[in-house]
C-alpha positions as CSV (number, residue, x, y, z in Angstrom):
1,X,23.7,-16.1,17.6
2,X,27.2,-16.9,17.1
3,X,26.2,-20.4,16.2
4,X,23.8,-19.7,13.5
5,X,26.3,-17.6,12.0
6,X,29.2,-19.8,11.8
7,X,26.1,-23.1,10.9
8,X,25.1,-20.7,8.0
9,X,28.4,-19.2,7.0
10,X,29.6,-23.4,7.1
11,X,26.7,-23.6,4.9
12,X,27.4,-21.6,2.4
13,X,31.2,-22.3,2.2
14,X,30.7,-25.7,1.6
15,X,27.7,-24.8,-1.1
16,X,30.1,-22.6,-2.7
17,X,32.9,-25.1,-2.7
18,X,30.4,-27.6,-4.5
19,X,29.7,-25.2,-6.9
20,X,33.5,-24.4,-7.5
21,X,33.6,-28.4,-7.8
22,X,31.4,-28.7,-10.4
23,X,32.3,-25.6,-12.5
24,X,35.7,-27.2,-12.3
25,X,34.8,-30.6,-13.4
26,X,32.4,-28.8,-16.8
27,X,35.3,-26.6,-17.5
28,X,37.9,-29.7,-17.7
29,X,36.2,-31.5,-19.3
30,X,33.8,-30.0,-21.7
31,X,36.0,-26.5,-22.0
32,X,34.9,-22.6,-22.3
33,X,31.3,-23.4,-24.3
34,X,30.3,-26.3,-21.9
35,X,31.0,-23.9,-18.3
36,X,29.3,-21.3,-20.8
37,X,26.5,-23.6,-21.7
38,X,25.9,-24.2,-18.2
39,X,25.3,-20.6,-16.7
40,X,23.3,-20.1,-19.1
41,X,20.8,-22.7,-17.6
42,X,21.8,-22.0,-13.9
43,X,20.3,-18.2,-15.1
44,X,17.4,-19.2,-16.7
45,X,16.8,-21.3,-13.8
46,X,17.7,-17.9,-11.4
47,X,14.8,-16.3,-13.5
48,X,11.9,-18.5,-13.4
49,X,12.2,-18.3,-9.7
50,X,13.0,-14.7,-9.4
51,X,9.8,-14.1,-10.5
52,X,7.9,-17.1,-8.2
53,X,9.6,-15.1,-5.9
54,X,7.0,-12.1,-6.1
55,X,4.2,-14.4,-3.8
56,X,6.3,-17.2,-3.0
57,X,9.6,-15.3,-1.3
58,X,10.8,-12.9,1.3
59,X,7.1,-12.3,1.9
60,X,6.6,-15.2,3.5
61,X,9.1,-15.0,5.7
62,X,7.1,-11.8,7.0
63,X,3.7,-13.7,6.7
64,X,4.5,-17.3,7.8
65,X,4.0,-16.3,11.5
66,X,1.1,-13.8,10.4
67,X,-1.1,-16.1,7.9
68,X,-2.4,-19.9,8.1
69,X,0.0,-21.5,6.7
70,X,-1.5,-24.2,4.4
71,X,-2.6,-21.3,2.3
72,X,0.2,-19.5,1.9
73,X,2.0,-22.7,0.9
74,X,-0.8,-23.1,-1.8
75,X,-1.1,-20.1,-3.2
76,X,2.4,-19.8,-3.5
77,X,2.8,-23.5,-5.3
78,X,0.2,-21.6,-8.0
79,X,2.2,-19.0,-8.6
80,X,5.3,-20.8,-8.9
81,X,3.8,-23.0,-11.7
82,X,2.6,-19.9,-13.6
83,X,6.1,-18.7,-12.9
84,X,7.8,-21.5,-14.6
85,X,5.6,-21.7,-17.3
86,X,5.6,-17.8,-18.2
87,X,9.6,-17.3,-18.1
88,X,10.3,-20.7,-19.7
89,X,8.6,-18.7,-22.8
90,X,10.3,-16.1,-22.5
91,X,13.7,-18.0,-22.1
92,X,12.9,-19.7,-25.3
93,X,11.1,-16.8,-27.6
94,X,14.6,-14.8,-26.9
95,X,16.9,-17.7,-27.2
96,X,18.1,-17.0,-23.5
97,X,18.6,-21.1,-22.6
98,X,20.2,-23.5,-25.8
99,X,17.0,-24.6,-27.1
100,X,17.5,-28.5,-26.5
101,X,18.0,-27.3,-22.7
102,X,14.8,-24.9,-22.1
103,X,12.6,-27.9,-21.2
104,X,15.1,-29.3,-18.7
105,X,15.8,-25.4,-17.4
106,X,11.6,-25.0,-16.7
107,X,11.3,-28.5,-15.0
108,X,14.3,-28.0,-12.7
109,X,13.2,-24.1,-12.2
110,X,9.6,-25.0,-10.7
111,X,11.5,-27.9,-8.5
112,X,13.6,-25.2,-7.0
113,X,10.4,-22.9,-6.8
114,X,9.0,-25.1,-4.5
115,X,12.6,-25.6,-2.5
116,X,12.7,-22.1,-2.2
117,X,9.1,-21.5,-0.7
118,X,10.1,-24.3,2.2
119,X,13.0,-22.2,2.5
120,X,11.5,-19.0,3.3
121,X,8.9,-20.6,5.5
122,X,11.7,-22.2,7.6
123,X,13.5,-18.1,7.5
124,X,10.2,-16.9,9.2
125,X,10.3,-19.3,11.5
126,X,13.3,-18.8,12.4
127,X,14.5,-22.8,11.9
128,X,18.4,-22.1,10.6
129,X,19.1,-25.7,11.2
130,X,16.6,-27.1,8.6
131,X,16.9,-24.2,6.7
132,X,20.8,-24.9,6.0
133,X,20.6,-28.5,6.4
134,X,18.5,-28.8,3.3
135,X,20.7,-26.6,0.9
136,X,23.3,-28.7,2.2
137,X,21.8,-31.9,1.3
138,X,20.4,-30.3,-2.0
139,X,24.0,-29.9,-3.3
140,X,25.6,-33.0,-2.6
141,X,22.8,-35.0,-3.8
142,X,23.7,-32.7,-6.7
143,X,27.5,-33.3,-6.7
144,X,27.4,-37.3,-6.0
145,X,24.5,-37.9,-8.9
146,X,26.8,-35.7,-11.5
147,X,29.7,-37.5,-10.3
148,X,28.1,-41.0,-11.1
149,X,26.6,-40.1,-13.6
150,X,29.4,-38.8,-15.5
151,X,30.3,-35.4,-16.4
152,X,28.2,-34.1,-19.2
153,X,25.6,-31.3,-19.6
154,X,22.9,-34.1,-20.2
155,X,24.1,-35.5,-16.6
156,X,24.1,-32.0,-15.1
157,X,20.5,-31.5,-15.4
158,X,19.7,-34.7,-14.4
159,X,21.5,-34.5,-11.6
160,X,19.7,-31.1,-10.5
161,X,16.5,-32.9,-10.8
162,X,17.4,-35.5,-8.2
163,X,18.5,-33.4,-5.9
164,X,15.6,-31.2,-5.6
165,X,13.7,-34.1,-5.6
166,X,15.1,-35.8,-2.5
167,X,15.4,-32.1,-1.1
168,X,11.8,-31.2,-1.7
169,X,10.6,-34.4,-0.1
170,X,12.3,-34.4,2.8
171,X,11.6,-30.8,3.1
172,X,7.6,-31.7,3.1
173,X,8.2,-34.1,6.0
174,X,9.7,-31.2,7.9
175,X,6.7,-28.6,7.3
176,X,4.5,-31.4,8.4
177,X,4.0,-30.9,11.8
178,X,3.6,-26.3,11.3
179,X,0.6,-27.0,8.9
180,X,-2.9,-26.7,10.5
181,X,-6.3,-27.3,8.4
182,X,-8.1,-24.7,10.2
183,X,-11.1,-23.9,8.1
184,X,-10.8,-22.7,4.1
185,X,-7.9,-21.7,2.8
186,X,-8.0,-18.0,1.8
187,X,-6.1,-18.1,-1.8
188,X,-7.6,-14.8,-2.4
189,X,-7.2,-12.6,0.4
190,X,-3.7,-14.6,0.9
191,X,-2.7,-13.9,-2.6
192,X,-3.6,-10.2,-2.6
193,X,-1.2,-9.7,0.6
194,X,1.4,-11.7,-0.9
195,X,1.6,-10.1,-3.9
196,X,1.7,-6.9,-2.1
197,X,4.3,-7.8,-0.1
198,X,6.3,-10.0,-2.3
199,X,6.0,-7.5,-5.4
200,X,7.6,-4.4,-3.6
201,X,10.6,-6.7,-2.1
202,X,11.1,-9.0,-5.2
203,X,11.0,-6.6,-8.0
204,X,14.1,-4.9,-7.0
205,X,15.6,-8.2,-6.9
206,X,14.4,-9.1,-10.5
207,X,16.3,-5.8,-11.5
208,X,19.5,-6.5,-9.1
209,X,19.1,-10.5,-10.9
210,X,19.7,-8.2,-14.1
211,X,22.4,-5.9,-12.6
212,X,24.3,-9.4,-11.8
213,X,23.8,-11.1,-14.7
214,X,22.7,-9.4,-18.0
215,X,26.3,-8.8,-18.8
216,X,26.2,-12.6,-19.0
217,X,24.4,-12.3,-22.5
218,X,25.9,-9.1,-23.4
219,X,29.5,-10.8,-23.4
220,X,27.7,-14.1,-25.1
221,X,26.1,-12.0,-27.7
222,X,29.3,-9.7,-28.5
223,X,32.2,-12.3,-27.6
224,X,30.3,-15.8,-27.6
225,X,32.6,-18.8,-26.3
226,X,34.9,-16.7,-23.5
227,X,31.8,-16.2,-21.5
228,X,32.9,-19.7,-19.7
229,X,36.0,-17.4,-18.6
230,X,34.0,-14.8,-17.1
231,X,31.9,-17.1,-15.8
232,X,35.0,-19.1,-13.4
233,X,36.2,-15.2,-13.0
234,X,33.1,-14.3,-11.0
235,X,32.3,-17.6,-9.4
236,X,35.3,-17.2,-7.9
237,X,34.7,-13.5,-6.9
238,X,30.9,-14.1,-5.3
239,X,32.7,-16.7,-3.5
240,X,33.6,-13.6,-1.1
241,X,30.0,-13.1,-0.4
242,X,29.8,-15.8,1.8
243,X,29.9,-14.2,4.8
244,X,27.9,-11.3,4.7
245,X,25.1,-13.2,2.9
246,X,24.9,-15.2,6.1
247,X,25.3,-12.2,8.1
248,X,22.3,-10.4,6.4
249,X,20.2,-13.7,6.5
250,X,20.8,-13.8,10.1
251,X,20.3,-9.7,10.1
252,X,16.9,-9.9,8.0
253,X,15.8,-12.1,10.8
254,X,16.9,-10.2,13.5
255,X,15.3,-6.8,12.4
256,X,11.8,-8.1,11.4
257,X,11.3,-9.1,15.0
258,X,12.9,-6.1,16.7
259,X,10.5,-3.0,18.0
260,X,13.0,-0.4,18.4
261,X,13.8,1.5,15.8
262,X,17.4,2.7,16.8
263,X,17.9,-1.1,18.2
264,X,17.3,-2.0,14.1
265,X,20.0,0.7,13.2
266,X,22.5,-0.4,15.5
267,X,22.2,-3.8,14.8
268,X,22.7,-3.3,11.1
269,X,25.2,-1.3,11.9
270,X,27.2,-3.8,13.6
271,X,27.0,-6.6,10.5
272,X,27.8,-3.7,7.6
273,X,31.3,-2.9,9.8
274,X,31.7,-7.4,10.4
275,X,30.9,-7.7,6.8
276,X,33.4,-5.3,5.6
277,X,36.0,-7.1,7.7
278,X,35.5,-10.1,6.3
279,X,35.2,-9.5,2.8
280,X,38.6,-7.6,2.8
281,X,40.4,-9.9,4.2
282,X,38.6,-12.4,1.8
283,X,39.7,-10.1,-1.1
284,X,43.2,-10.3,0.2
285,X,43.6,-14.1,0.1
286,X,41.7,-14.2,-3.2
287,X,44.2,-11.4,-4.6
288,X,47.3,-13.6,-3.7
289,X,46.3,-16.4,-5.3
290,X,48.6,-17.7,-8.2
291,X,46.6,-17.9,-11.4
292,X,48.8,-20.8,-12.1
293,X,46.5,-22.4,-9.2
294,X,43.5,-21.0,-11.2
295,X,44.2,-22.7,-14.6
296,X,45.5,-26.0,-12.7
297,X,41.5,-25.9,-10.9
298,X,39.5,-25.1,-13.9
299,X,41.7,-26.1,-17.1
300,X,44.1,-24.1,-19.4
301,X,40.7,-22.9,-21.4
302,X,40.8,-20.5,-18.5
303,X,43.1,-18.1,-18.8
304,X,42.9,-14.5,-17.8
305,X,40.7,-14.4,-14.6
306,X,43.0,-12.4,-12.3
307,X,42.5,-9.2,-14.3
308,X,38.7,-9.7,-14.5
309,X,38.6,-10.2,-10.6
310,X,40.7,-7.0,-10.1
311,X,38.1,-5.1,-12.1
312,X,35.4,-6.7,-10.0
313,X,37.0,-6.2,-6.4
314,X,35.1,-3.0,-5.9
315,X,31.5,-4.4,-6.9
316,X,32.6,-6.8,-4.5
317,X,32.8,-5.1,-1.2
318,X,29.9,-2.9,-2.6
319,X,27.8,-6.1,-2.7
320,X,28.9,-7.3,0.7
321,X,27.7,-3.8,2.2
322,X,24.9,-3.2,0.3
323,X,23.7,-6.7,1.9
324,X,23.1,-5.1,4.8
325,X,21.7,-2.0,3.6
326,X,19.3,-3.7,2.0
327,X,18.2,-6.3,4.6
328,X,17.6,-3.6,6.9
329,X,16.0,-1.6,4.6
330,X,13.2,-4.9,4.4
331,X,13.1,-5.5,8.1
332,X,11.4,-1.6,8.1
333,X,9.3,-2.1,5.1
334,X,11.3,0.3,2.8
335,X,11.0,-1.7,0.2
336,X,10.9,1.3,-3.1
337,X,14.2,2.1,-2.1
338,X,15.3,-0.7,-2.8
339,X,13.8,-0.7,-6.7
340,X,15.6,2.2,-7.0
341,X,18.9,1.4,-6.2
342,X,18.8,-1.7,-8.1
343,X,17.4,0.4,-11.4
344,X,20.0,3.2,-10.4
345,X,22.4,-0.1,-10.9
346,X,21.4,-1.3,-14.2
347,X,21.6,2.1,-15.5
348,X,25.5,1.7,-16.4
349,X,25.1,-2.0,-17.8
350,X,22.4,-0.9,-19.7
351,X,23.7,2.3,-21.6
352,X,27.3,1.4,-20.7
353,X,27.6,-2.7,-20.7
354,X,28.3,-3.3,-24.8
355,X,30.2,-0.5,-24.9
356,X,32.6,-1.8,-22.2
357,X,32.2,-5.3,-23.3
358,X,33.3,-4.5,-27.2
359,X,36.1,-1.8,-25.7
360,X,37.6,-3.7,-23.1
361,X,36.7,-7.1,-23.2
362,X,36.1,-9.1,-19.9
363,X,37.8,-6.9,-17.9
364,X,35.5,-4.2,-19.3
365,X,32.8,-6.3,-18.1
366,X,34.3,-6.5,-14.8
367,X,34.6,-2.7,-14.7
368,X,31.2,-2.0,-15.8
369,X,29.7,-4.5,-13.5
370,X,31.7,-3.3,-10.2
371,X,30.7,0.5,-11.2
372,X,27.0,-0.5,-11.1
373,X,27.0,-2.1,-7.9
374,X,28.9,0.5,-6.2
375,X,26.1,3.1,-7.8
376,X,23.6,0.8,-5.8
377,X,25.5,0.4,-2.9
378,X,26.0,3.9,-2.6
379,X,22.4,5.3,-2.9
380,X,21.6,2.2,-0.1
381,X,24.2,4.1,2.2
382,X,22.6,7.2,1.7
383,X,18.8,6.1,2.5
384,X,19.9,4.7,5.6
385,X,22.0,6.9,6.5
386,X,18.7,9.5,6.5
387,X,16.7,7.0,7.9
388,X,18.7,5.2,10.6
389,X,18.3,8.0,13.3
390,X,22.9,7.5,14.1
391,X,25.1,10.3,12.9
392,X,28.0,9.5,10.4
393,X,30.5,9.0,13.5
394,X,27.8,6.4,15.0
395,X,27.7,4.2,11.5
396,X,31.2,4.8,11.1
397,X,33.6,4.4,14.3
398,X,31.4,4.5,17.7
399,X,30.0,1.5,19.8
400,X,28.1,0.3,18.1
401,X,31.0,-0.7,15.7
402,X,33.5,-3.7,16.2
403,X,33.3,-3.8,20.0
404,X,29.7,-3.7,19.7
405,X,29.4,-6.5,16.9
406,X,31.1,-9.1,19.0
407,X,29.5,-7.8,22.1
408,X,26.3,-9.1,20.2
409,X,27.7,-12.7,18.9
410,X,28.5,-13.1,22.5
């Protein structure tokens, strides 16, 4: 297990560093608007398959050992087309996406669609070494082309487009050999249990997409060009996430093939107290670096970001935790609470988020942004505290703790 921790949390480190690169290389050389420009289309992007997500995400990996899997792979390529095609309207009727970019951000969000159904198929079955391999390759496809190419927005698109490409294709070959044509393929009955399945996990992700992001276009709308700066400021703060992302990936595995109920609790228990180790010392070294090292990185557009990742230090551990919250939370099929804590969430960047934003700037956003995920996190402790059978000394000191948690890598 130990191994397909340190293989994903590799993974994601080095995905994270690629994405550092190429914020890096935008904010050099095309300044605040381009790095702006850019996350702009990275969200649409986030959008289109937020919502393929509802037939064509974490349901599958529940179904993929439950349902033929030739037609859950083809009712979820419908449904990711639709997907594309509905929020690439709505990314253009509101103006989300720079208009000569919506077409490109549709294109590249169905490719990754379809990338992200092989994904969640390789997740059910429980195949970490394809599974990280592939996001692997899909980035440095993504990092070489851009490099090549040369750095411009044009360039960046393009190079997103060739490295789903070669990712998709070479994720086809490795399906290959799980898919059986056994009789009809059962779009409807498939569809219906996706949906079912899908739409109770994936909606509270489409409103926790919003609690990450909608401050995005609050600060574009209000401030315009210093959204690039906010943008560098919590690139490098999600950077932290790293490990308890793979942690709860690994977790969400883990639980939806255990029996025992307690076995689920302690379990869980055991990656909330590794992830909080982690992402404090994480904070720690991200604290103590010199912003001088920050503005020699991204460019001396970007000035400012160490107050903004003070303000966001708390939504930062509160993320990290609420990881495994919610990943537990799946594995038992309690998927409404985890709607509500994502619309208890938006509720302060919705009432709160201009205010904060107009008051106090980026750090404002920053504030407002770490208050509503600790509002999330915090009703996620509470549910599973109530539901997770271990008193408050079990979650918080006992065996099952750090002792416990390395017991279990062992």
């Amino acid at each position: 297990m130990i191994k397909t921790i340190s293989n994903t949390t590799f993974t994601l480190g080095i995905i994270s560093l690629i994405n550092f690169s190429l914020v890096a290389m935008v904010s050099n050389k095309l300044g605040e608007n381009g790095v702006a420009v850019m996350g702009l289309i990275v969200l649409g992007i986030s959008f289109i398959v937020m919502i393929s997500n509802l037939v064509g995400g974490s349901a599958l990996v529940y179904l993929s050992s439950r349902k033929p899997l030739v037609s859950l792979l083809w009712v979820s390529y419908v449904w990711s087309v639709f997907s594309a095609l509905f929020m690439g309207f709505v990314l253009w009727y509101f103006q989300l996406v720079p208009a000569h970019f919506v077409a490109w951000t549709i294109g590249i969000g169905f490719l990754e669609c379809l990338f992200s159904i092989h994904n969640q198929v390789f997740i059910g079955q429980e195949n970490w070494k394809i599974h990280n391999l592939l996001k692997l390759v899909q980035k440095i496809v993504q990092l070489v082309v851009f490099l090549l190419l040369g750095i411009t927005l044009h360039h960046f698109v393009l190079a997103l487009v060739a490295s789903y490409l070669v990712s998709l294709l070479w994720s086809f070959f490795a399906l290959k050999d799980s898919i059986r044509f056994e009789g009809n393929i059962q779009f409807v009955s498939v569809f219906k249990t996706s949906f079912v399945y899908g739409f109770q996990i994936q909606l509270s992700n489409i409103v926790q997409l919003l609690n990450y992001r909608l401050i995005y276009f609050i600060i574009e709308k209000s401030m315009g060009g210093v959204l690039g700066i906010y943008i560098v400021a919590v690139q490098l703060a999600e950077s932290l996430w790293i490990p308890s992302k793979a942690l709860a990936i690994i977790q969400y595995g883990k639980i939806s093939n255990e029996i025992e109920s307690r076995k689920k609790s302690e379990l869980t228990v055991s990656f909330i107290h590794l992830s909080f180790l982690l992402t404090t010392l994480a904070l720690i070294v991200l604290w103590m670096i010199p912003n001088e090292w920050v503005l020699g990185l991204f460019g001396k557009d970007i000035s400012g970001t160490k107050p903004i990742i003070y303000a966001l230090s708390l939504g930062v551990m509160s993320v990290a935790l609420s990881q495994s919250f919610s990943h537990y939370l799946s594995g038992v099929g309690r998927y409404k609470q985890l709607l509500i804590a994502a619309l208890i969430g938006l509720i302060p960047i919705l009432f709160f988020g201009k205010y904060a934003v107009t008051t106090y700037g980026l750090v404002g956003a920053g504030m407002i942004t770490s208050v509503s995920y600790a509002f999330s996190c915090g009703y996620l402790g509470v549910v599973f505290y109530r539901l997770s059978g271990l008193s408050l000394k079990e979650i918080l000191v006992l065996k099952t703790g750090f002792l416990e948690t390395f017991k279990l890598l062992k």
